[in-house]
C-alpha positions as MATLAB code, in Angstrom:
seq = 'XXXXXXXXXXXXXXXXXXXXXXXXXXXXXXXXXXXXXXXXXXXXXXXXXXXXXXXXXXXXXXXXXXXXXXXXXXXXXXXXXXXXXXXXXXXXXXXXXXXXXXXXXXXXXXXXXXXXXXXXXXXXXXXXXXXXXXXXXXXXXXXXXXXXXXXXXXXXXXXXXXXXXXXXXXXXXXXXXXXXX';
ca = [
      -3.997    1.885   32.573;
      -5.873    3.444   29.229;
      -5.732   -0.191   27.657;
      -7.321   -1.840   30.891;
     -10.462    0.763   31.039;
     -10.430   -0.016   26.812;
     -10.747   -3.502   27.730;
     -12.245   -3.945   30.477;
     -14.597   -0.916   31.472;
     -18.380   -0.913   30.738;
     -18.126    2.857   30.563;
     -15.762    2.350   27.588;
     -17.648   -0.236   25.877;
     -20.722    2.255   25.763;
     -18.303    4.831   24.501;
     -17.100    1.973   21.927;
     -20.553    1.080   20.763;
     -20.880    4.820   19.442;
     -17.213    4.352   17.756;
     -18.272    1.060   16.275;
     -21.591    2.049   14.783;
     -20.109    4.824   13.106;
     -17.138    3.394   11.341;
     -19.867    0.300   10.734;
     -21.883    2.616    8.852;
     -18.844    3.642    6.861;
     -18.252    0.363    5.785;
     -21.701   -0.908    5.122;
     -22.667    1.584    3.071;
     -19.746    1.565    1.202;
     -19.645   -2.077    0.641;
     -23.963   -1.620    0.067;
     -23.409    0.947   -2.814;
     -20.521   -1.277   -3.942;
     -22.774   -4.757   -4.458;
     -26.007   -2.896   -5.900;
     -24.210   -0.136   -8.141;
     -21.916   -2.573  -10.633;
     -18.586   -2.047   -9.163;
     -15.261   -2.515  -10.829;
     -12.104   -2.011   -9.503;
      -9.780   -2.810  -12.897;
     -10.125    0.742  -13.407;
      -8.654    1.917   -9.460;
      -6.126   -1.226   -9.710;
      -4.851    0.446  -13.403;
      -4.362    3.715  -11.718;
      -2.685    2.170   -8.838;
       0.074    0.520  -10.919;
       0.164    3.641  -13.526;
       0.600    5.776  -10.513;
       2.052    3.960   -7.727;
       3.338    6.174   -4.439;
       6.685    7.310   -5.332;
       9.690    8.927   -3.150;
       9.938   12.748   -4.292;
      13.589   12.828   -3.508;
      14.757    9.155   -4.857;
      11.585    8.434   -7.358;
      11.683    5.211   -5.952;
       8.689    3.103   -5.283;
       7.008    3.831   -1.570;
       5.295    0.505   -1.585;
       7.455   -1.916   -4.050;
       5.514   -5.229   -2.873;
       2.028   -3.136   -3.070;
       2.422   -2.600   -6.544;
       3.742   -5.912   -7.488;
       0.840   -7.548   -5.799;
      -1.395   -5.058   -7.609;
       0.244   -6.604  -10.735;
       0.796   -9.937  -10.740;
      -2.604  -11.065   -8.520;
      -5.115   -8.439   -8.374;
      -5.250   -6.979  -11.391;
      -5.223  -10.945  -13.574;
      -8.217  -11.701  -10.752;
      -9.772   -8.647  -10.803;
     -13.077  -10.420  -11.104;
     -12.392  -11.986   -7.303;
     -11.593   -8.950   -6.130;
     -14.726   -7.079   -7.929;
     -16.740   -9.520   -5.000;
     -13.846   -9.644   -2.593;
     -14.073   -5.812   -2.200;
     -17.861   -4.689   -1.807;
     -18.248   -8.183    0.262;
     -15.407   -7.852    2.748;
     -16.727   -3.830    3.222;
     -20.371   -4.944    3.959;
     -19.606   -7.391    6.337;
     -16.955   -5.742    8.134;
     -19.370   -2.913    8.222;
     -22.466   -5.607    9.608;
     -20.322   -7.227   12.071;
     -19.469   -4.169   13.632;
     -22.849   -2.796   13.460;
     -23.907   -6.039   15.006;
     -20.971   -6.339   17.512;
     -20.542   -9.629   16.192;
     -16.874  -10.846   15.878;
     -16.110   -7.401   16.322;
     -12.535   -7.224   17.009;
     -12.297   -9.834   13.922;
     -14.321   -7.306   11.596;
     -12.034   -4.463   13.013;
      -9.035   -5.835   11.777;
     -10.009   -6.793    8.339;
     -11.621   -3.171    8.190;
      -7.679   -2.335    8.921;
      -6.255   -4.518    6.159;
      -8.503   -2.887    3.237;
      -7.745    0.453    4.815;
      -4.000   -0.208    4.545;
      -4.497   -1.410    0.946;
      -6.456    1.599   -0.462;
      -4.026    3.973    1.532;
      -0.963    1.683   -0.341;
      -2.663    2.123   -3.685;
      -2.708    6.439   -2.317;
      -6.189    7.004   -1.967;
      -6.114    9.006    1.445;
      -9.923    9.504    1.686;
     -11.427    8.509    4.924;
      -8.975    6.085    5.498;
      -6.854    7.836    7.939;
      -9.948    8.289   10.259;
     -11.379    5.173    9.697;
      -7.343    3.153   10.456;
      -7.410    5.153   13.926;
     -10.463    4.266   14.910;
     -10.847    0.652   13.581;
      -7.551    1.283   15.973;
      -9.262    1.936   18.895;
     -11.668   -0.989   18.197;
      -9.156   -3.467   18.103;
      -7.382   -2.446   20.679;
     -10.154   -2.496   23.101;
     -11.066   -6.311   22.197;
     -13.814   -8.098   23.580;
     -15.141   -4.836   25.484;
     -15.922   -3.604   22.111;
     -18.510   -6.311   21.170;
     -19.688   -6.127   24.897;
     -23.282   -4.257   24.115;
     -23.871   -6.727   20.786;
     -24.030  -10.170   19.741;
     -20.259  -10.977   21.231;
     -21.575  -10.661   24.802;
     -23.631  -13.833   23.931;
     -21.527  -15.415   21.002;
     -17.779  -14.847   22.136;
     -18.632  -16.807   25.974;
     -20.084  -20.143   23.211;
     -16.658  -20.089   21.474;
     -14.689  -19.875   24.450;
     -16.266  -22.729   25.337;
     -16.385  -25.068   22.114;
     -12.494  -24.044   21.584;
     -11.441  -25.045   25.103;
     -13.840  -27.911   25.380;
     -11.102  -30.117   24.220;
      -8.665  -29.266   27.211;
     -11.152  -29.988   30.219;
     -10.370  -32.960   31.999;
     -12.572  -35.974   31.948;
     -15.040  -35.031   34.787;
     -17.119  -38.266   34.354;
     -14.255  -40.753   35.138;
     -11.683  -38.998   37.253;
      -9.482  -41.678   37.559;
      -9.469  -42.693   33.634;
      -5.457  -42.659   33.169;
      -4.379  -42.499   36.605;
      -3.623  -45.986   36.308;
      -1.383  -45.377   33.365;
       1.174  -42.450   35.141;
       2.971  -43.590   38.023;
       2.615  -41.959   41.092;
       5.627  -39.933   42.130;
       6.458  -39.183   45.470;
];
């Protein structure tokens, strides 16, 4: 019942647009202050690896694949991921300004959330992974007052355009399948 009024409801996507302009803002101005201030994240990925989330009891690794991904990709590309970072967090933070491929930009909001929690930077995180939440979950509805209400109906069609019968010749093919009776 609470997921159909999240996806469905008008009254929710208003609601939604407030949610998705916020944690929008979050993520632009992160990413903003990230492309025009000279980021670098060799130092964060470092402390990451030097400092990985450990098990107080076992002193076992939390997040073994985290840090070996840290290791043997980010850190030897950490010049692709000095653009991959402050990129990904403006436009994430544009498209759901926009509304534009929101649920899209809601989920890869998600992902780098995850990966700075894995790396155990708690931050706004926590807030921003529940409420990227709620955006995803609610779908279409939450692009409903932005671009998707125009953009999402296009796609629908250009993706499905290939499954529509052939309305010019109706009977193209009949001839082919026998009738069965």
């Amino acid at each position: 019942m609470l997921g159909t009024f999240m996806r469905e409801n008008k009254y929710a996507a208003g609601l939604l647009l407030f949610v998705r302009l916020y944690v929008g803002y979050e993520w632009l101005t992160a990413g903003w202050h990230k492309l025009t201030g000279g980021f670098d994240a060799g130092g964060f990925l470092k402390n990451a690896v030097a400092k990985p989330i450990v098990d107080k009891a076992t002193n076992e690794l939390v997040y073994p694949t985290f840090t070996a991904f840290v290791n043997n990709f980010a850190l030897p590309n950490v010049k692709i991921i000095n653009i991959l970072i402050p990129l990904g967090e403006f436009l994430v933070g544009l498209g759901l300004i926009l509304g534009c491929l929101t649920t899209a930009a809601a989920f890869f909001g998600l992902m780098m959330n995850f990966m700075f929690m894995f790396a155990g930077t708690v931050s706004t995180n926590p807030w921003l992974v529940l409420l990227g939440g709620v955006v995803v979950l609610a779908g279409a509805n939450a692009g409903r007052f932005g671009v998707d209400f125009y953009l999402l109906p296009v796609l629908r069609k250009v993706f499905t355009h290939k499954n529509k019968p052939n309305v010019k010749n109706p009977g193209a093919g009949a001839a082919a399948t026998p009738a069965i009776r």
